[in-house]
SERODREN-653093 format. One record per atom (N, C-alpha, C): x, z, y; residue number from 1; residue in three letters. Coordinates in Angstrom, 3 decimals, m for minus. Layout:
+----------+----------+----------+-----+------+
|       xx |       zz |       yy |  nr | rest |
+----------+----------+----------+-----+------+
|        X |        Z |        Y | NUM |  ALA |
...
+----------+----------+----------+-----+------+
//
This chain:
+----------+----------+----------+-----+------+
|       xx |       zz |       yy |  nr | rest |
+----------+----------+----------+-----+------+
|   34.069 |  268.777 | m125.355 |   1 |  UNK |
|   34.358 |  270.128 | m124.893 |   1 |  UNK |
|   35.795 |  270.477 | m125.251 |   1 |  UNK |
|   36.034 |  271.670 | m124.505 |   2 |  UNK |
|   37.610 |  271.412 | m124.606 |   2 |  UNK |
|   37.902 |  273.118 | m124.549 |   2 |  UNK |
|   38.541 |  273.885 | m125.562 |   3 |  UNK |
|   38.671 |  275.185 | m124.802 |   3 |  UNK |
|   40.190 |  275.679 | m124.973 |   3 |  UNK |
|   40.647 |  275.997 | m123.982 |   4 |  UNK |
|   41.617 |  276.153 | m123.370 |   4 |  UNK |
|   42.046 |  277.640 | m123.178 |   4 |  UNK |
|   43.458 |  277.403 | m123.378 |   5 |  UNK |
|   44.184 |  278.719 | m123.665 |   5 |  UNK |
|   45.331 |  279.175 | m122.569 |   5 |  UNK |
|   45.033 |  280.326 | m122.083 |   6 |  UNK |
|   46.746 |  280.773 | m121.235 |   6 |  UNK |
|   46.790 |  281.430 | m122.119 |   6 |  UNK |
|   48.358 |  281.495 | m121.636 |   7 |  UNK |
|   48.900 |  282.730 | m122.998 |   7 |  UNK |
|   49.567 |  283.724 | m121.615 |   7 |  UNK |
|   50.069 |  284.620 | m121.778 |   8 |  UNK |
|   50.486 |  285.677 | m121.126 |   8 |  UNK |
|   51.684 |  286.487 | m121.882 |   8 |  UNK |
|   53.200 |  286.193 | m121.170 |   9 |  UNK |
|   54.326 |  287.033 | m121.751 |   9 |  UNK |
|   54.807 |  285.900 | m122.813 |   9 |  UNK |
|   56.404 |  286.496 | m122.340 |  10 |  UNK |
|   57.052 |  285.598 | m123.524 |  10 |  UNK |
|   56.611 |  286.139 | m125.264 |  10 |  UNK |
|   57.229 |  285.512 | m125.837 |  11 |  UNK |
|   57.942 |  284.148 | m125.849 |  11 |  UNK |
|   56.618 |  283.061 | m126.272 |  11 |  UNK |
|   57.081 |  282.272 | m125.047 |  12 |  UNK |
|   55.418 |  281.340 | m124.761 |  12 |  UNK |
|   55.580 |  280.164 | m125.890 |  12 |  UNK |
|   56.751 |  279.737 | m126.067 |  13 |  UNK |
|   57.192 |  278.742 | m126.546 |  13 |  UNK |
|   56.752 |  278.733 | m128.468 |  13 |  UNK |
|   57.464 |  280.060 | m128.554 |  14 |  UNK |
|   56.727 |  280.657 | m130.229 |  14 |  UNK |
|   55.426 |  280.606 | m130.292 |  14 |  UNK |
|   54.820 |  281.069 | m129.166 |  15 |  UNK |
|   53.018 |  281.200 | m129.612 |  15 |  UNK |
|   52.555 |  279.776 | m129.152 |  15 |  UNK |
|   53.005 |  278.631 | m128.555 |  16 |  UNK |
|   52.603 |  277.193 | m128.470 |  16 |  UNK |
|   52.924 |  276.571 | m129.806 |  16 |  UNK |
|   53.895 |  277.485 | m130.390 |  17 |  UNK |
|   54.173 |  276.634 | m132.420 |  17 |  UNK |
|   53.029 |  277.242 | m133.284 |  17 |  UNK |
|   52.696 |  278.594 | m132.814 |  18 |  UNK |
|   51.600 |  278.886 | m133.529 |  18 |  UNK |
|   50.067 |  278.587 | m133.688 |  18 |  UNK |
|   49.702 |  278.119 | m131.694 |  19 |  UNK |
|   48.860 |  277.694 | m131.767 |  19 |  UNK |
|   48.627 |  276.184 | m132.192 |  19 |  UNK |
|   49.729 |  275.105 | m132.522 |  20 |  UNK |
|   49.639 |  273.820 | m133.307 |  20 |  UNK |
|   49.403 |  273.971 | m134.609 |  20 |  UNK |
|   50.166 |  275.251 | m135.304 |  21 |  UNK |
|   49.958 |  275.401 | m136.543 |  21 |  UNK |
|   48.547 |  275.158 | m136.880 |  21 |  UNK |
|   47.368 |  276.072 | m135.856 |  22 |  UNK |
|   46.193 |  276.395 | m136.240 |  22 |  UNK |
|   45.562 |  274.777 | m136.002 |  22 |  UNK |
|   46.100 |  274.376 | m135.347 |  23 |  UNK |
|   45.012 |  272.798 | m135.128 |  23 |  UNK |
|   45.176 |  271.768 | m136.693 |  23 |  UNK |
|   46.326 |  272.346 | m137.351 |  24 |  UNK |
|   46.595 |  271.395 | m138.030 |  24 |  UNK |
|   45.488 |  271.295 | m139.211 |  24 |  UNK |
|   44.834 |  272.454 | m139.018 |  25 |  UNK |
|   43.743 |  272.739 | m140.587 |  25 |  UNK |
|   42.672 |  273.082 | m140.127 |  25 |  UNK |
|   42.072 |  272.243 | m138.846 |  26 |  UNK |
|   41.185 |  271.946 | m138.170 |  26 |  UNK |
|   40.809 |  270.809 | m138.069 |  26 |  UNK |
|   40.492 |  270.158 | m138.415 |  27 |  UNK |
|   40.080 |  268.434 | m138.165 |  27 |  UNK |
|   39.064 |  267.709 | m137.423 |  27 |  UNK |
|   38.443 |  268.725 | m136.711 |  28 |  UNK |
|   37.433 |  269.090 | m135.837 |  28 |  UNK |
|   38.082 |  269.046 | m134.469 |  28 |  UNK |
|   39.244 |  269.145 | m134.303 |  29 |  UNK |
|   39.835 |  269.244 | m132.910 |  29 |  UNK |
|   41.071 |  268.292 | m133.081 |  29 |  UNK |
|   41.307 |  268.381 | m131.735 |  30 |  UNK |
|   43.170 |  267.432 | m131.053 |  30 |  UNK |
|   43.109 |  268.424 | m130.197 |  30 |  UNK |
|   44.799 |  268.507 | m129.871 |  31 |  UNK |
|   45.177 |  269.273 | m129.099 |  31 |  UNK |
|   45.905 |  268.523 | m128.112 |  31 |  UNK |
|   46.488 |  269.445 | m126.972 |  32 |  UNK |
|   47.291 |  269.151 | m126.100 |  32 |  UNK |
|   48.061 |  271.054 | m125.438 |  32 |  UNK |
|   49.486 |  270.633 | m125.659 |  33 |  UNK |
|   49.918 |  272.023 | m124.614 |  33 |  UNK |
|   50.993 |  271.089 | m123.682 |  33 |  UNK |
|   51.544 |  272.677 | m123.035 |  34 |  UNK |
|   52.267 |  272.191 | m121.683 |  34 |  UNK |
|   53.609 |  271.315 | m122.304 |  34 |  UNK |
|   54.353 |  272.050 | m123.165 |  35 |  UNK |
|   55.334 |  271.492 | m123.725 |  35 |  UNK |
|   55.390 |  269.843 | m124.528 |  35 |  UNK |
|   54.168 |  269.983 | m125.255 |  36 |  UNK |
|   54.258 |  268.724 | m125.212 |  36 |  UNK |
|   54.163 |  267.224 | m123.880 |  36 |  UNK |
|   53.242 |  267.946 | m123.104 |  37 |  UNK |
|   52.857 |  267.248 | m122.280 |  37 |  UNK |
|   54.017 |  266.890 | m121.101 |  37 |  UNK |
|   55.041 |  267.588 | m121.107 |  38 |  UNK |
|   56.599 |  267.304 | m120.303 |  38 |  UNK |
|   57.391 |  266.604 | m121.493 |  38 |  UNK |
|   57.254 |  266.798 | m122.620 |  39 |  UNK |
|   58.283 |  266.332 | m123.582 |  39 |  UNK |
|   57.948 |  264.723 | m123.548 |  39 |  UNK |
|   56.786 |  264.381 | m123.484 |  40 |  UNK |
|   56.244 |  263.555 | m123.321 |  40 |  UNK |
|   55.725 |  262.836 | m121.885 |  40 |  UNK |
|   56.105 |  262.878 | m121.443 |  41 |  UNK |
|   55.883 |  262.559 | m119.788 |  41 |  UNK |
|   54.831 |  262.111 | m119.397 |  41 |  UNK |
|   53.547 |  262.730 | m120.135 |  42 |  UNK |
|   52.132 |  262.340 | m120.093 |  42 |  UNK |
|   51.608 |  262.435 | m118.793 |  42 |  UNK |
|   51.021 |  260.596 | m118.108 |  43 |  UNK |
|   50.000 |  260.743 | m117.287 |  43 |  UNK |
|   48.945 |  260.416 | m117.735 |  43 |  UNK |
|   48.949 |  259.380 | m119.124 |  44 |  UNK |
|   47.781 |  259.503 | m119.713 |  44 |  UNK |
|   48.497 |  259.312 | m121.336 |  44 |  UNK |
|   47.605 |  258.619 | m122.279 |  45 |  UNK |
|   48.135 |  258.623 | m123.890 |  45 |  UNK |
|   46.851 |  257.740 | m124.063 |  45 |  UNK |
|   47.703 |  256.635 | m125.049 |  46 |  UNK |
|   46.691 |  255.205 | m125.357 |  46 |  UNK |
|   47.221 |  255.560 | m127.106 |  46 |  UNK |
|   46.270 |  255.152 | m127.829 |  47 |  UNK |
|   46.345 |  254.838 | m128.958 |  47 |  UNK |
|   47.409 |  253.703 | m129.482 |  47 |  UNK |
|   47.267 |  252.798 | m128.755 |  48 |  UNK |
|   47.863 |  251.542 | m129.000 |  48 |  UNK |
|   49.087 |  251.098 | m128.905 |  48 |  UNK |
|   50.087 |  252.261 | m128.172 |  49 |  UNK |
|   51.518 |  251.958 | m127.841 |  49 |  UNK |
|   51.547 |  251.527 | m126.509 |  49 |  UNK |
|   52.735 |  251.620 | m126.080 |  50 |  UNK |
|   53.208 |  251.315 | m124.662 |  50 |  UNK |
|   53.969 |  252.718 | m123.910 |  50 |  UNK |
|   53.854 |  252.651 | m122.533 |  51 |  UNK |
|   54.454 |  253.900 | m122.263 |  51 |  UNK |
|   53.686 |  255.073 | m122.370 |  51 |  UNK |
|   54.396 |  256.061 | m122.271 |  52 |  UNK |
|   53.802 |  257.465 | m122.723 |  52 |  UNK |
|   52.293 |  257.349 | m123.999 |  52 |  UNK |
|   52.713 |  256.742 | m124.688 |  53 |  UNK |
|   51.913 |  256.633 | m126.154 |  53 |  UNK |
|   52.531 |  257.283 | m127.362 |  53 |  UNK |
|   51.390 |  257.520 | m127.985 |  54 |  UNK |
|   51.911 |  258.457 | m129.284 |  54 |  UNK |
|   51.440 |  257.270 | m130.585 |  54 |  UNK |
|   52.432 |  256.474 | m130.714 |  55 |  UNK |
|   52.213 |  255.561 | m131.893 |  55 |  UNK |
|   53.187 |  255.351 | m133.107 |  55 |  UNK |
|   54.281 |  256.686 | m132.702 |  56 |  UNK |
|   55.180 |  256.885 | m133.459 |  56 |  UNK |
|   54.509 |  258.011 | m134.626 |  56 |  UNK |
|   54.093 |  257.765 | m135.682 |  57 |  UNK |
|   53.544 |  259.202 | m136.873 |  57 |  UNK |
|   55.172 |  260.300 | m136.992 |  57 |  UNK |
|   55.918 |  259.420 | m137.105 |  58 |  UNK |
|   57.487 |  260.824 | m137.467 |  58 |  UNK |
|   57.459 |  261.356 | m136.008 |  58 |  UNK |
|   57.446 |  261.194 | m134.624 |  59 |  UNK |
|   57.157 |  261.860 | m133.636 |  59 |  UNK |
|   56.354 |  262.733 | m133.399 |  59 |  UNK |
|   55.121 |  262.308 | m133.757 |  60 |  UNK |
|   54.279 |  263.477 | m133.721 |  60 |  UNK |
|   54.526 |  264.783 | m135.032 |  60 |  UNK |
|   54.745 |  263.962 | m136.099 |  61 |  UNK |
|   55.103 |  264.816 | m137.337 |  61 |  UNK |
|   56.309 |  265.897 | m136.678 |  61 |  UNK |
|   57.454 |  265.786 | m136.216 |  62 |  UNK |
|   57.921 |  266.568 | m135.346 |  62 |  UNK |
|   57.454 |  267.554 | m134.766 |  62 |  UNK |
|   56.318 |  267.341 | m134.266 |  63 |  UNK |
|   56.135 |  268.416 | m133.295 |  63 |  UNK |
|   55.308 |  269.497 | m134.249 |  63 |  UNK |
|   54.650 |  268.977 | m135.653 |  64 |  UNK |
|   53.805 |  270.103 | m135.824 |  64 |  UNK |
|   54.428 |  270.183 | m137.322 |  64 |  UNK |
|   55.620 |  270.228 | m137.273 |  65 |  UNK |
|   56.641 |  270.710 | m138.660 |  65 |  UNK |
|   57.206 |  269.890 | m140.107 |  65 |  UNK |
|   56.754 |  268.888 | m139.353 |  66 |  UNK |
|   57.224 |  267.760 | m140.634 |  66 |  UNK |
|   56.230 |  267.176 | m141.280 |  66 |  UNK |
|   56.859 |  266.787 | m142.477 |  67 |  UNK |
|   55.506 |  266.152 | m143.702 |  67 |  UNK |
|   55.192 |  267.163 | m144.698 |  67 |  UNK |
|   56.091 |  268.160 | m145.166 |  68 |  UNK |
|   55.700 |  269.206 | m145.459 |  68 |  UNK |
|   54.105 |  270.037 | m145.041 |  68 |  UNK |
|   54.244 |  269.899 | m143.347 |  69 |  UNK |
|   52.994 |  271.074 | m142.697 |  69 |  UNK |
|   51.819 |  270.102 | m142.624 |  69 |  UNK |
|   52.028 |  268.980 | m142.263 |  70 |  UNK |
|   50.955 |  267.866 | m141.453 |  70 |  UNK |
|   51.131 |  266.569 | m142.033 |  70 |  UNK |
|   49.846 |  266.044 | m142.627 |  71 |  UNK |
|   49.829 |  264.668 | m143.212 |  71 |  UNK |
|   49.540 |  263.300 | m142.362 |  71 |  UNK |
|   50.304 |  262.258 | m142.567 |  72 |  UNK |
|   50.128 |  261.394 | m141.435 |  72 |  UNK |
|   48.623 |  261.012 | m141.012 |  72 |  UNK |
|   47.724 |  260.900 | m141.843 |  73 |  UNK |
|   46.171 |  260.924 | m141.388 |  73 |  UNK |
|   46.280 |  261.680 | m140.103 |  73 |  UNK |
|   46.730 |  263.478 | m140.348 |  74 |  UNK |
|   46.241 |  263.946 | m139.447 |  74 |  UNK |
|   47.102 |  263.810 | m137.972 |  74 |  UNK |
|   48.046 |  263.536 | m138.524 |  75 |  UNK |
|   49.089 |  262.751 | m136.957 |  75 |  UNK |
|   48.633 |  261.999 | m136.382 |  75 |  UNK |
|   47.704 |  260.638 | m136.451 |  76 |  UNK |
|   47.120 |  259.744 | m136.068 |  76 |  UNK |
|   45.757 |  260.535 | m135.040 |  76 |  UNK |
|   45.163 |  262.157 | m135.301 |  77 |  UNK |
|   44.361 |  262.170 | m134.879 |  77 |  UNK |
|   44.780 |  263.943 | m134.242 |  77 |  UNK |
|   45.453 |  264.153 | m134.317 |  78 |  UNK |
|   46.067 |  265.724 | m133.853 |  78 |  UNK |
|   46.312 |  265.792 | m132.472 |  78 |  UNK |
|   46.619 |  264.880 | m131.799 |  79 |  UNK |
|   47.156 |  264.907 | m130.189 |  79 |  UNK |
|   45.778 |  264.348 | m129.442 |  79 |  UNK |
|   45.912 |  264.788 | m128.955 |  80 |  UNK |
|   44.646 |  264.728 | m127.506 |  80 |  UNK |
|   44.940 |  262.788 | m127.417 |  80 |  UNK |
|   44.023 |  262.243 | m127.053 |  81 |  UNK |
|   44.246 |  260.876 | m125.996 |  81 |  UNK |
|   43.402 |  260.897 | m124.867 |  81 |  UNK |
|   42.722 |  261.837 | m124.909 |  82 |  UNK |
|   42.416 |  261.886 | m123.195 |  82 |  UNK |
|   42.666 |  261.885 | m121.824 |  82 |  UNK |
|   44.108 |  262.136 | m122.194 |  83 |  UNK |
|   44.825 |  261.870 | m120.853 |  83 |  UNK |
|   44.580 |  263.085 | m119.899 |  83 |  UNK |
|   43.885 |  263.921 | m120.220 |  84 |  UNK |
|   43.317 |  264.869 | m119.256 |  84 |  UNK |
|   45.080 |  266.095 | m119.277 |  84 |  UNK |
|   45.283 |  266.942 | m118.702 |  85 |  UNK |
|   46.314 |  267.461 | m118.463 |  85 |  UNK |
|   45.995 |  269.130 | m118.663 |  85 |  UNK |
|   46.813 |  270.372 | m119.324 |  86 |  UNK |
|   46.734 |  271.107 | m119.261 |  86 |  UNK |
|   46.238 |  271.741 | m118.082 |  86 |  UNK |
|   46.816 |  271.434 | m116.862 |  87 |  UNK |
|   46.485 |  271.460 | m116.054 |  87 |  UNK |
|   47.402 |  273.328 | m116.008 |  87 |  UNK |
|   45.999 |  274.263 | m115.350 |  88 |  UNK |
|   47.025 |  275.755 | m115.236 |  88 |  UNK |
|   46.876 |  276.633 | m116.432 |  88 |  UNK |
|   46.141 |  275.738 | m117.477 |  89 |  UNK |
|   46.044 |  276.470 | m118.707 |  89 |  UNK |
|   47.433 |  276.060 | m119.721 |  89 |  UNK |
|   48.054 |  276.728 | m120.875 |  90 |  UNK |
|   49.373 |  276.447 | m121.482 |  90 |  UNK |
|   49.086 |  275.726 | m122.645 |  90 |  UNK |
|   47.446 |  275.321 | m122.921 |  91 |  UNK |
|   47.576 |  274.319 | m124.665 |  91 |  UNK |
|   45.620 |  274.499 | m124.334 |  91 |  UNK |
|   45.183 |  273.387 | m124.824 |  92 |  UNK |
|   43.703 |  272.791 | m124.820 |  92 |  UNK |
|   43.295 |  272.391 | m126.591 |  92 |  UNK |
|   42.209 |  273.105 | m127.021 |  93 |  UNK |
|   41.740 |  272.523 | m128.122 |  93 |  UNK |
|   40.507 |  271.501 | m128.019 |  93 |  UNK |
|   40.711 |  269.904 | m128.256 |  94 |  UNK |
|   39.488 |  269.668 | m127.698 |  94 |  UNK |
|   38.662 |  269.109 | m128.920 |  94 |  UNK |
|   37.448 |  269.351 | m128.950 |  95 |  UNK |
|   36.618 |  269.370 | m129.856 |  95 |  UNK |
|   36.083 |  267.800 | m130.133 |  95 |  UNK |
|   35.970 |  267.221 | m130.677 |  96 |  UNK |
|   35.630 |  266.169 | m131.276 |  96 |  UNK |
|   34.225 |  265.916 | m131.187 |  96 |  UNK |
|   33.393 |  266.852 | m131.494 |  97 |  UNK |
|   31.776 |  267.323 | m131.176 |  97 |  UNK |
|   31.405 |  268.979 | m130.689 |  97 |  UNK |
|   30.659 |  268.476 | m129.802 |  98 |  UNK |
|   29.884 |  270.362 | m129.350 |  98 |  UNK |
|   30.179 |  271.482 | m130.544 |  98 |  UNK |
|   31.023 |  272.616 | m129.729 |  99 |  UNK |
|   31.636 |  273.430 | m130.995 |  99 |  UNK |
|   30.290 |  274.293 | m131.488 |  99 |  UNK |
|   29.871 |  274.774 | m132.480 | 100 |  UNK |
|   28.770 |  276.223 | m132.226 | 100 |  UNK |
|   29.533 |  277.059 | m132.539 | 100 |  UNK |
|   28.815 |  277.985 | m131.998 | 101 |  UNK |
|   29.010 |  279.315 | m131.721 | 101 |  UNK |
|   30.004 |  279.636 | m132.834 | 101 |  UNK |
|   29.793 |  279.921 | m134.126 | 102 |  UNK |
|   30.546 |  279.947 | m135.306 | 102 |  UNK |
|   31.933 |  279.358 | m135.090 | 102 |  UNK |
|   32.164 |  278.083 | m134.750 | 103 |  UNK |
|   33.080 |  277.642 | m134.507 | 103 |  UNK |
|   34.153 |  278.071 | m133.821 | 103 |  UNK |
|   33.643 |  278.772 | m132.561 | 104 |  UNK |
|   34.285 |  278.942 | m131.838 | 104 |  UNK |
|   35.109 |  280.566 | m131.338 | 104 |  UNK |
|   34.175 |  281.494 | m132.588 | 105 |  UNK |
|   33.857 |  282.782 | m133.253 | 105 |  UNK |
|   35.611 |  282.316 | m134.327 | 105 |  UNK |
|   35.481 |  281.234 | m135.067 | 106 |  UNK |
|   36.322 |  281.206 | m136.000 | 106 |  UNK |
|   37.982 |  280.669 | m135.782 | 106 |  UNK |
|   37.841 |  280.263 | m134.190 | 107 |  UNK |
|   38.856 |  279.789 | m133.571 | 107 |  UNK |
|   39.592 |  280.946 | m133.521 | 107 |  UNK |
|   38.914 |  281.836 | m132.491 | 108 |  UNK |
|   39.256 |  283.106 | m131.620 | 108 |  UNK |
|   40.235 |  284.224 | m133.103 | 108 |  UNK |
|   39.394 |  284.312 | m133.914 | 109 |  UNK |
|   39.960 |  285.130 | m134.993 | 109 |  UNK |
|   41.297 |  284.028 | m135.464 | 109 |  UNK |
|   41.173 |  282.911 | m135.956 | 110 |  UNK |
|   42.721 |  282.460 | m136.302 | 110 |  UNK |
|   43.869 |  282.456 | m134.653 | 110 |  UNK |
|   43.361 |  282.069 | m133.442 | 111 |  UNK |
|   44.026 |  282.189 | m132.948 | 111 |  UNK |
|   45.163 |  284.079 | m132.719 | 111 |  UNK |
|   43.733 |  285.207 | m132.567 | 112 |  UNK |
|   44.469 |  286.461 | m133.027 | 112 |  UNK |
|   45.499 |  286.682 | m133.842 | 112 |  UNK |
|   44.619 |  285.683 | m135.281 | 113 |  UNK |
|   45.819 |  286.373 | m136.405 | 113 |  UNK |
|   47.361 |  285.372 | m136.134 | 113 |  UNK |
|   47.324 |  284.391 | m135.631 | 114 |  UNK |
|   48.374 |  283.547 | m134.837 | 114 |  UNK |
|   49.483 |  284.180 | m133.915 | 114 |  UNK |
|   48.959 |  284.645 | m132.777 | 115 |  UNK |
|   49.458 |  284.798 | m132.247 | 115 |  UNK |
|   49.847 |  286.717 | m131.871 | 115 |  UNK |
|   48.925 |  287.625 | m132.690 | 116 |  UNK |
|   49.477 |  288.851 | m133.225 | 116 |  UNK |
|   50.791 |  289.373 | m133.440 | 116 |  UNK |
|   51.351 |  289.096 | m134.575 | 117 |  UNK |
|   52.908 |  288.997 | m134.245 | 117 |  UNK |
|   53.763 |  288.109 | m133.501 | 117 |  UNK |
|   53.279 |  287.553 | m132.723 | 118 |  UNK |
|   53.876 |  286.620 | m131.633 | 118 |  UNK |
|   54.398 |  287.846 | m130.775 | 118 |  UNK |
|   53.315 |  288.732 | m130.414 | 119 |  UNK |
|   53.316 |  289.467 | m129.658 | 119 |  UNK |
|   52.900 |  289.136 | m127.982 | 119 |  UNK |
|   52.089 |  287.879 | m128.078 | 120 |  UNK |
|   51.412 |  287.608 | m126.610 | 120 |  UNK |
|   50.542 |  287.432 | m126.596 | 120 |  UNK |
|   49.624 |  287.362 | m125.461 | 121 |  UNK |
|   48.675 |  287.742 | m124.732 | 121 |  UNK |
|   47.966 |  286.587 | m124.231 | 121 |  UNK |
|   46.305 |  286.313 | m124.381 | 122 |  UNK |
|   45.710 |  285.164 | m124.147 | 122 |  UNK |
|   44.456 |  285.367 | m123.839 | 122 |  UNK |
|   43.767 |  284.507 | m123.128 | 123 |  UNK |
|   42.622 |  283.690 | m122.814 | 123 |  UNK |
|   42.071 |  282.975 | m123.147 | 123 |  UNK |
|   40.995 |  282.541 | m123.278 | 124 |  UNK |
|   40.196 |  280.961 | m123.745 | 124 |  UNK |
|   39.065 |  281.172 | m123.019 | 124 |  UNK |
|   39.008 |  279.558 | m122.541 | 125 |  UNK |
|   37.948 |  279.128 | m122.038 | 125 |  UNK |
|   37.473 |  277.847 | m122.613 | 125 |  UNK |
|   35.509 |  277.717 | m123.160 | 126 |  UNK |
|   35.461 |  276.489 | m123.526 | 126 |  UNK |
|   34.706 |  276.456 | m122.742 | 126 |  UNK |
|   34.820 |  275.278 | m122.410 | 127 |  UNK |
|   33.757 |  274.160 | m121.195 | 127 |  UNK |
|   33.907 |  272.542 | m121.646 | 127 |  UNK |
+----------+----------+----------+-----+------+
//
């Protein structure tokens, strides 16, 4: 399952750093947003290396604030490999196993307190 976020109003780019922040102390999910997914010229993502692969750990460490924010364990397992594409949504949390209800109750509130002083505006859909 996968639930998926538009955001609405700038600055989109700040609330796509905030919503990585939140995946990082989740271990229950991988993510994927739009920005990464152009930075990365994703048509799909293999574990194993080759093109458009994430087998670099300081690359991904990049994107979600260094070694400081994110430990390489969780670099190895933080980015989506599904290959599946944002598509018209701006960032996807995808769940590892069927979220419950709770879960997904506890998303919604960190994503608020996230993106609150961001000052933008969002959606989620899990399916």
């Amino acid at each position: 399952m996968k639930s998926y976020i538009k955001l609405y109003g700038p600055p989109i780019a700040e609330a796509i750093k905030a919503l990585r922040s939140i995946a990082i102390d989740l271990p229950e999910v991988c993510v994927m947003d739009s920005a990464l997914e152009a930075s990365l010229g994703l048509g799909s993502i293999t574990a194993t290396g080759g093109q458009g692969s994430l087998d670099s750990v300081s690359m991904v460490m990049s994107y979600f604030g260094g070694p400081n924010e994110i430990s390489e364990e969780r670099c190895d397992t933080i980015i989506s490999k599904s290959g599946e594409t944002v598509g018209k949504f701006d960032f996807y949390y995808e769940w590892f196993q069927k979220p419950t209800v709770s879960q997904i109750e506890d998303l919604i509130m960190k994503i608020d307190e996230a993106l609150g002083p961001v000052g933008v505006k969002y959606t989620i859909t899990t399916k």
